[in-house]
Backbone bond lengths (Angstrom), bond angles and torsions (degrees), N, CA, C in turn:
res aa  C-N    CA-C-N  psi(-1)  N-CA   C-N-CA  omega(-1)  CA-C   N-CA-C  phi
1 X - - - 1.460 - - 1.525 110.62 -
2 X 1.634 118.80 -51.81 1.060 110.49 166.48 1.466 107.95 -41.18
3 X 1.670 114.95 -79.87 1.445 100.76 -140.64 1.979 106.54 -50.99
4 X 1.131 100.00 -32.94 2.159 101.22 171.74 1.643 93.98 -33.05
5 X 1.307 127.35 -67.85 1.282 108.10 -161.51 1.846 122.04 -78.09
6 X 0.994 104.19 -27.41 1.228 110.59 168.68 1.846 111.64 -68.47
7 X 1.044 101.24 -33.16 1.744 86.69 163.04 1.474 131.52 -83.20
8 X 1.793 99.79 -23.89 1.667 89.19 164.92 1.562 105.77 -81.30
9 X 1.150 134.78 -39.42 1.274 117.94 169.42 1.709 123.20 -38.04
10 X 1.016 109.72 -29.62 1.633 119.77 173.04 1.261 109.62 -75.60
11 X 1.448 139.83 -39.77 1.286 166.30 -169.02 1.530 102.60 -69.63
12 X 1.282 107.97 -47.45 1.663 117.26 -165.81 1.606 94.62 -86.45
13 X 1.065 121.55 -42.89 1.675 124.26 -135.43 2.037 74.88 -96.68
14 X 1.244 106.59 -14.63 1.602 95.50 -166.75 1.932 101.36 -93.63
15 X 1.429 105.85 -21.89 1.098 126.37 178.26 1.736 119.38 -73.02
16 X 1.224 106.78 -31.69 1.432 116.55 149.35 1.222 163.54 -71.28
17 X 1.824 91.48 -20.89 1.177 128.87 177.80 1.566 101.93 -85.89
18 X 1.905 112.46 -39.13 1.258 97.11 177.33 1.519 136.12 -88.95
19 X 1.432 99.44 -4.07 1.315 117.64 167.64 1.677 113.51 -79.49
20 X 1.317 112.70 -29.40 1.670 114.19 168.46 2.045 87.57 -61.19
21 X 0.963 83.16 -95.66 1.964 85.96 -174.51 1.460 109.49 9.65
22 X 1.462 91.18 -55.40 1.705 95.08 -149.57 1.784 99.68 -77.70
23 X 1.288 110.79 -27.26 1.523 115.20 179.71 1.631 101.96 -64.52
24 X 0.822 125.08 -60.57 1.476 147.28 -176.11 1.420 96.29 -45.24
25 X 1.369 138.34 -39.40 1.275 165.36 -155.61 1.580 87.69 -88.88
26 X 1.129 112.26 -51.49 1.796 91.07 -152.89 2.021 94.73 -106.81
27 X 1.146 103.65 -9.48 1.457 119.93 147.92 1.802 103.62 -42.55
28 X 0.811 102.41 -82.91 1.721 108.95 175.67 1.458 115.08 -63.70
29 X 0.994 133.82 -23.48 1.984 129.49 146.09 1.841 109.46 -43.48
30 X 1.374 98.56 -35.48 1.957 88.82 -166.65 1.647 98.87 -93.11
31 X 1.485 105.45 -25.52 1.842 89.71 168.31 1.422 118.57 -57.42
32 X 1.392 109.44 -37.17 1.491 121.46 -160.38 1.012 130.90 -76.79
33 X 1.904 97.17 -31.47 1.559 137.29 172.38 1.685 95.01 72.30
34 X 1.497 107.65 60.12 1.222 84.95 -165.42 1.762 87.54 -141.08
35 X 1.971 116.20 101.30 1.548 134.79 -166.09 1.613 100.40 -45.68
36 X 1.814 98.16 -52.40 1.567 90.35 -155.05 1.719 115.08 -70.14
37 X 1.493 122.18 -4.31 1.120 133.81 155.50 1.796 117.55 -70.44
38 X 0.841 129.51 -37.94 1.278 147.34 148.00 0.960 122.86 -12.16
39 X 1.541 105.77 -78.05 1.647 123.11 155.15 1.256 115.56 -52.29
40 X 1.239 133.59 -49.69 1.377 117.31 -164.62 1.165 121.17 -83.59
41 X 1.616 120.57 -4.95 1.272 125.24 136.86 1.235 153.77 -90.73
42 X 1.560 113.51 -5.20 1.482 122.41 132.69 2.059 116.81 -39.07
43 X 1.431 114.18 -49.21 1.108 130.22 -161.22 1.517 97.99 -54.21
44 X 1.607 94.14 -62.59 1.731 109.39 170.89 1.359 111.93 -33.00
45 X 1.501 142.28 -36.32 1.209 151.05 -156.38 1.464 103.87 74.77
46 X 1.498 118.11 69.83 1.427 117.63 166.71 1.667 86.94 -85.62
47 X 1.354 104.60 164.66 1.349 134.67 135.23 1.735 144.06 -34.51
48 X 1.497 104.46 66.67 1.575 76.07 -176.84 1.737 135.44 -74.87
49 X 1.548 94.34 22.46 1.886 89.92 -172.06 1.328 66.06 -92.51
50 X 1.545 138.26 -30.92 1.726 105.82 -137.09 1.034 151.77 -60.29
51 X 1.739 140.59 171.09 0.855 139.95 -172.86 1.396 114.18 -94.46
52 X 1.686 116.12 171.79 1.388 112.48 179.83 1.809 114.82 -97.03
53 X 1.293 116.19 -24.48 1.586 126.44 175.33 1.391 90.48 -136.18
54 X 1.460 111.08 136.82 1.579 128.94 166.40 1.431 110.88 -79.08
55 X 1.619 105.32 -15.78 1.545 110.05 -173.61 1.555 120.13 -101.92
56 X 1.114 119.35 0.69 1.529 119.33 -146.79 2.209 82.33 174.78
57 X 1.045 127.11 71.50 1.738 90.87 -177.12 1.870 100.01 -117.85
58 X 1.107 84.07 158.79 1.760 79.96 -153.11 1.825 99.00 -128.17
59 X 1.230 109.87 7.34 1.991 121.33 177.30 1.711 104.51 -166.22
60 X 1.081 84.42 159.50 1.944 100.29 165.91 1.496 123.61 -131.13
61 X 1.283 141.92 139.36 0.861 139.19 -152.26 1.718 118.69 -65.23
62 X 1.549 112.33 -11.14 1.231 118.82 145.86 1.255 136.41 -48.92
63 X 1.432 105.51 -53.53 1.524 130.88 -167.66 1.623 100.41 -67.29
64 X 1.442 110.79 -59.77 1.616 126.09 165.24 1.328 108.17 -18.58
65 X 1.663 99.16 -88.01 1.680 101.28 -168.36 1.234 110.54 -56.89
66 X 1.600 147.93 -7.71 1.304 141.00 -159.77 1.524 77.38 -94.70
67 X 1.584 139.41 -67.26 1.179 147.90 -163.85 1.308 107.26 -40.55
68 X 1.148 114.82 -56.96 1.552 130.75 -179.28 1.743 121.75 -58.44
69 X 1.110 92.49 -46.10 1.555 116.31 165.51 1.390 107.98 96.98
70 X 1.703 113.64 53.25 1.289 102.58 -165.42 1.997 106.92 -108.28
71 X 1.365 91.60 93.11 1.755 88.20 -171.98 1.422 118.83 -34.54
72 X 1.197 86.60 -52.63 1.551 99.43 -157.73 1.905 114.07 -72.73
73 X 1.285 114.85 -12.30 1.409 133.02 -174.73 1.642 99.32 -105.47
74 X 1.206 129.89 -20.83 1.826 137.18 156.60 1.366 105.16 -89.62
75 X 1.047 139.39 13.65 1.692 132.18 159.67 1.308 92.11 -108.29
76 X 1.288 138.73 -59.50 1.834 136.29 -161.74 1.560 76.91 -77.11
77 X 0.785 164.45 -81.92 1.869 146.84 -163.65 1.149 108.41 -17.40
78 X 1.901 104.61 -78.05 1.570 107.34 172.70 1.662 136.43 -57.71
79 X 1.439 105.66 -14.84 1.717 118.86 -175.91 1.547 87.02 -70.86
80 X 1.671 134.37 -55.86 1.432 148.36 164.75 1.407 100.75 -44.94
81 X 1.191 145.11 12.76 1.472 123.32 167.44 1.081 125.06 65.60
82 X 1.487 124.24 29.34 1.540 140.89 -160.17 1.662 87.87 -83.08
83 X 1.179 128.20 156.40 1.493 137.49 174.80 1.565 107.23 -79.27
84 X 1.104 119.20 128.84 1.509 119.39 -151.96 1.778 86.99 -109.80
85 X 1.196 100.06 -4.70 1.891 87.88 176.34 1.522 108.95 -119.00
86 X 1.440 114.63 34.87 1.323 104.14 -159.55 1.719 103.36 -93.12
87 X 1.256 116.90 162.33 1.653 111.64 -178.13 1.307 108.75 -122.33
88 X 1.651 94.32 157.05 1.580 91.41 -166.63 1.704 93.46 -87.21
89 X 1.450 105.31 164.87 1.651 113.04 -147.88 1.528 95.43 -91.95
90 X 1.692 114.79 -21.69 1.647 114.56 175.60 1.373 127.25 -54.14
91 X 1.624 114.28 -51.45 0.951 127.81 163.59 2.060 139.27 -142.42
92 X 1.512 91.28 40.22 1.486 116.18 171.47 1.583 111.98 57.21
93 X 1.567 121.60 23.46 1.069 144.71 174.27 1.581 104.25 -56.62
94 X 1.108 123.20 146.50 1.761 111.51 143.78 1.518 105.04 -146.61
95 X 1.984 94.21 179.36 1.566 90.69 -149.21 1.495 112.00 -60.60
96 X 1.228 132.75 -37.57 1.677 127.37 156.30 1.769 118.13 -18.95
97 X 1.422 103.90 -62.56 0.912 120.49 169.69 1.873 115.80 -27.32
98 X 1.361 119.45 -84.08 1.080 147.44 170.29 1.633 128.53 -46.87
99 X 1.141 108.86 -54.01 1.309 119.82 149.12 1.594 139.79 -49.07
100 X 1.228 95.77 -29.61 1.366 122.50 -173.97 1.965 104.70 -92.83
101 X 1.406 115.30 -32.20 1.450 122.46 128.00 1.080 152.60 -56.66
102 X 1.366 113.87 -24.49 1.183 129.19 160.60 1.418 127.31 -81.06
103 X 1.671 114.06 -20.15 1.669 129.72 165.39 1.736 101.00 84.16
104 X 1.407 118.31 16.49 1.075 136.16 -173.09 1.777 133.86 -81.96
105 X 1.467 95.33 65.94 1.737 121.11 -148.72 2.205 89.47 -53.35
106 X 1.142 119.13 -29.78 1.284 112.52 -169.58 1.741 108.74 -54.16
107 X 1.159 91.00 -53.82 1.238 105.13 -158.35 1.945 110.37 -83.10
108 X 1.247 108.23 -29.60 1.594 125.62 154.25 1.587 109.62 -19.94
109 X 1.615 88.13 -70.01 1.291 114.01 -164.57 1.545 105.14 -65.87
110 X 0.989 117.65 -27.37 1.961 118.85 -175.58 1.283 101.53 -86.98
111 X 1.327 138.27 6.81 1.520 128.12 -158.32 1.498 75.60 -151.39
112 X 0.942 163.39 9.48 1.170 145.96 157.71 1.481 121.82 -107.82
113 X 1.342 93.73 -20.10 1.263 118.53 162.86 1.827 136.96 -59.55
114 X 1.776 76.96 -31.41 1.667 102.12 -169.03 1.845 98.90 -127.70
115 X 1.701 94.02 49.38 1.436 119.42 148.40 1.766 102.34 65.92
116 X 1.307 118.27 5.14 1.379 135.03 -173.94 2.214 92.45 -39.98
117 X 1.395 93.70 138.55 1.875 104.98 177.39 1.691 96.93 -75.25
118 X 1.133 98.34 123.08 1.458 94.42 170.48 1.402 115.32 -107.80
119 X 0.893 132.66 18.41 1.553 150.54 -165.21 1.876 99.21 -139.89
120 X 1.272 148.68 29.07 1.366 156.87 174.58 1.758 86.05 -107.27
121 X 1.838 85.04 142.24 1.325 95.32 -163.27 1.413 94.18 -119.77
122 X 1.874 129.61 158.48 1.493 126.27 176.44 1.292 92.33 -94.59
123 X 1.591 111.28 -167.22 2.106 122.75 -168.52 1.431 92.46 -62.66
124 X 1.800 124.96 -49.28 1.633 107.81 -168.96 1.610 118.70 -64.26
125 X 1.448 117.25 9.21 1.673 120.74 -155.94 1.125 110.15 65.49
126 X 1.204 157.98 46.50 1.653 150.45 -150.75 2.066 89.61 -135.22
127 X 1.067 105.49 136.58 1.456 112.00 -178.78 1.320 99.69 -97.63
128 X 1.768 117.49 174.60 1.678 117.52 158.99 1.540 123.66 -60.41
129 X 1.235 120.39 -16.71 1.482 138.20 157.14 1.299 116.31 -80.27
130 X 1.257 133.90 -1.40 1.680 126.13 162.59 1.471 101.90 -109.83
131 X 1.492 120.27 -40.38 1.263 122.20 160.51 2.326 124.66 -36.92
132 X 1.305 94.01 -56.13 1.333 117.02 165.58 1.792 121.67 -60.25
133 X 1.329 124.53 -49.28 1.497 125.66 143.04 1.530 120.34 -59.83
134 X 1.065 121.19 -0.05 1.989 106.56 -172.30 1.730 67.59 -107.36
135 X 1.287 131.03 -27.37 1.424 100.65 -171.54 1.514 121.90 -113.74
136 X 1.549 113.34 20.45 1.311 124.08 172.26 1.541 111.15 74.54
137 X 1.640 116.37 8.80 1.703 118.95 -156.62 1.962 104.28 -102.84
138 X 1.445 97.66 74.66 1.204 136.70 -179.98 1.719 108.13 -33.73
139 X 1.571 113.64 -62.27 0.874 126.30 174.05 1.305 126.75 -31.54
140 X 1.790 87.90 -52.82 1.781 100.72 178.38 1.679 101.25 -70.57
141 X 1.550 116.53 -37.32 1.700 105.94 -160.36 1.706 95.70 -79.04
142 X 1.436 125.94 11.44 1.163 104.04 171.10 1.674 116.71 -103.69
143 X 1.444 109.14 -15.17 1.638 124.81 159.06 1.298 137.48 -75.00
144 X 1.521 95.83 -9.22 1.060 128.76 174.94 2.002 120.72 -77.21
145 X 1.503 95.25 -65.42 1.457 101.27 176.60 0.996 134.30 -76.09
146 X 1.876 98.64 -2.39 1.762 114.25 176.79 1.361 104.05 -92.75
147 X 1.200 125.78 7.28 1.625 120.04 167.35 1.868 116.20 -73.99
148 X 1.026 127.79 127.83 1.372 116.92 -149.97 2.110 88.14 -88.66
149 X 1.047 121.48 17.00 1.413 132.77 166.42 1.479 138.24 -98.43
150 X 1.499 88.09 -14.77 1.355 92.70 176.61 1.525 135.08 -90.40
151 X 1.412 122.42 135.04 1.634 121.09 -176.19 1.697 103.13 -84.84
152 X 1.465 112.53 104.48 1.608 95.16 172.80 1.240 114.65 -83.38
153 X 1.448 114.54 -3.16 1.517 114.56 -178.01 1.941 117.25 -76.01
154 X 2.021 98.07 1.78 1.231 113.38 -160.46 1.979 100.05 -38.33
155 X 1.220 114.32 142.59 1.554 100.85 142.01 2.043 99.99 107.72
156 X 1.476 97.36 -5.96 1.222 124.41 -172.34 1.666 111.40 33.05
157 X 1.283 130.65 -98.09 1.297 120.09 176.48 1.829 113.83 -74.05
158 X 1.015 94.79 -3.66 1.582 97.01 176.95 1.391 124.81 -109.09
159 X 1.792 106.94 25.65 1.496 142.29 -148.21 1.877 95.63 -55.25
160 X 1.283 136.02 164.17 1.568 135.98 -170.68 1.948 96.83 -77.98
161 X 1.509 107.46 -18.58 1.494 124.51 -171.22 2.280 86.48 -67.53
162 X 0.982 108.40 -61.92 0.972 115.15 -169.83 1.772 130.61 -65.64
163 X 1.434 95.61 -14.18 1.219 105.73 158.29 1.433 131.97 -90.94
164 X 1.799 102.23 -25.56 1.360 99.97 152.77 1.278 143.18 -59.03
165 X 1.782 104.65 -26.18 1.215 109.49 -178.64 1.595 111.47 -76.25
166 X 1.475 117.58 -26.91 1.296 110.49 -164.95 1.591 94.53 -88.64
167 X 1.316 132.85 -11.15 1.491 119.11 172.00 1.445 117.91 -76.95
168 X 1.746 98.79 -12.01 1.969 99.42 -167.74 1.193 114.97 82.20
169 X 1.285 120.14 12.48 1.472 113.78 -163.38 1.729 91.55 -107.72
170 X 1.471 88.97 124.72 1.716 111.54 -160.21 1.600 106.08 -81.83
171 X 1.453 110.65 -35.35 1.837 115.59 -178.67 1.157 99.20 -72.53
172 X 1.190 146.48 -87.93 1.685 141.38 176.73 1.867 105.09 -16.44
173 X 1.121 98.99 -62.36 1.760 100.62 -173.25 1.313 103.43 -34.84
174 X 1.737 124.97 -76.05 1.124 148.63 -157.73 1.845 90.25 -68.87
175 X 0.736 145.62 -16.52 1.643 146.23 172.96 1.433 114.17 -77.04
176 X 1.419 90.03 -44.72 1.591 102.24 -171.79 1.839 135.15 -89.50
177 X 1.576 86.69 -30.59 1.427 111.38 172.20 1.493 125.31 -63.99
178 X 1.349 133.73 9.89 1.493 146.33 -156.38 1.737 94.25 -141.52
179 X 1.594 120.44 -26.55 1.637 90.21 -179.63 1.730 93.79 -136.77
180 X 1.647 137.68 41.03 1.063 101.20 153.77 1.548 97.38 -113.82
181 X 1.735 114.17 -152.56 1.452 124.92 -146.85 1.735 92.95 -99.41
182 X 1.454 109.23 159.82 1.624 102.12 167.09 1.196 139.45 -34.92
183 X 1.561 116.98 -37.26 1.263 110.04 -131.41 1.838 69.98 -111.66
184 X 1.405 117.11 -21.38 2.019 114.12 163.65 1.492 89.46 -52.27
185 X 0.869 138.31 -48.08 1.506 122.64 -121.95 1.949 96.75 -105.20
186 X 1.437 93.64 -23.82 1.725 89.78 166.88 1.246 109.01 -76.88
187 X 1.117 106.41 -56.41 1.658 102.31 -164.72 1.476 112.15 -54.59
188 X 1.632 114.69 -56.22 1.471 93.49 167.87 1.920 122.76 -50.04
189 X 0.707 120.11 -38.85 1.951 122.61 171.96 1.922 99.89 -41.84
190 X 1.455 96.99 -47.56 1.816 107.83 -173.82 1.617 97.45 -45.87
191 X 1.526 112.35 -57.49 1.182 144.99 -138.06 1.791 102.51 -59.66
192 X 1.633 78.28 -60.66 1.462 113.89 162.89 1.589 118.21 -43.06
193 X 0.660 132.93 -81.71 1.658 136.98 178.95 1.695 120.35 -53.13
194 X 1.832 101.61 -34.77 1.411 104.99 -174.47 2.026 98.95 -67.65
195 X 1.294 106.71 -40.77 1.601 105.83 177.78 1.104 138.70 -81.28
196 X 2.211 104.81 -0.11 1.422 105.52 172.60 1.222 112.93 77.04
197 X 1.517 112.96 19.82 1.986 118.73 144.20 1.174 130.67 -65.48
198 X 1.442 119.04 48.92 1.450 106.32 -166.76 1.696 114.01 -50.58
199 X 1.191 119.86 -20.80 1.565 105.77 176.52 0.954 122.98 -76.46
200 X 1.242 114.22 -30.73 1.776 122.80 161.29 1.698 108.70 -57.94
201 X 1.311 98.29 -58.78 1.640 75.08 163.16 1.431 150.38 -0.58
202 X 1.698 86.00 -90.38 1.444 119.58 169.06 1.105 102.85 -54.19
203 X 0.946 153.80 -12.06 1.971 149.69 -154.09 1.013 98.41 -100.71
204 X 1.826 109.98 -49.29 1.858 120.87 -155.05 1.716 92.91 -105.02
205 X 1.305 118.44 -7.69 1.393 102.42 -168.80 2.108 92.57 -97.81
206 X 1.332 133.82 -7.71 1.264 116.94 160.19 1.243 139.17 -40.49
């Protein structure tokens, strides 16, 4: 009886070890950018939530390839059932999140696709649409507001409209200024004038 348990204990503990491997494995597919490695460590039974340190872990192999920008290694993630809202553990980012900083319409589109929350907020409350106006990344705020889910009014007086205005950033403004609610659309104008955007101004004062 003992030795029965002492061999599934060997069995399990060996079963973990090879699934670490194999995570670690496809960890090194998204440096490399390289699919058919990818696969062959999915095959292994890597992990696709996983992490990079069990002790300290600071990304997941989601978060990675979104960072990296590896389309094609964030679709075989999600085809694997990888959690498409998951955040990286450093700073409660997710791939919406990041992408949507990065102005990175490929990858937008694969995570939005695969039902990604577009309304999930990071520690400051800031959505992938306030994220996307603090950084002028248009592209994303236009994949963004065509999701029939999204609140652009998120953040209420602190609306993503209003962060554009206080950055000056004129493409977000002009994106944004046509579909949120009044009381977005003053405050960013407030926003606007208190920081000396006069072009924003002019944008929001038409």
């Amino acid at each position: 009886m003992r030795f029965i348990l002492m061999l599934s204990l060997l069995t399990f503990s060996f079963s973990g070890f090879a699934q670490s491997k194999a995570t670690q494995k496809l960890f090194k597919s998204i440096q490399k950018n390289d699919v058919v490695l990818a696969q062959s460590a999915l095959l292994e039974g890597a992990d696709v939530n996983g992490i990079d340190d069990f002790k300290k872990p600071t990304t997941t192999v989601l978060i990675e390839a979104v960072k990296h920008k590896r389309d094609k290694i964030v679709s075989l993630l999600l085809g694997s059932r990888a959690d498409v809202n998951q955040r990286s553990p450093k700073d409660f980012l997710t791939g919406l999140m990041i992408a949507s900083k990065n102005n990175d319409a490929r990858i937008l589109k694969i995570l939005l696709a695969s039902d990604a929350d577009v309304n999930l907020e990071n520690l400051r409350g800031e959505t992938a649409l306030h994220i996307a106006a603090f950084n002028n990344s248009t592209d994303a705020g236009k994949l963004l507001i065509s999701s029939r889910e999204i609140d652009v009014n998120a953040g209420g007086e602190n609306c993503a409209l209003v962060t554009a205005a206080k950055e000056g950033h004129s493409g977000m403004t002009i994106l944004l200024k046509s579909v949120v609610n009044p009381v977005c659309l003053e405050k960013a104008l407030q926003s606007a004038e208190k920081n000396n955007k006069d072009v924003i101004v002019r944008i929001l004062g038409r």
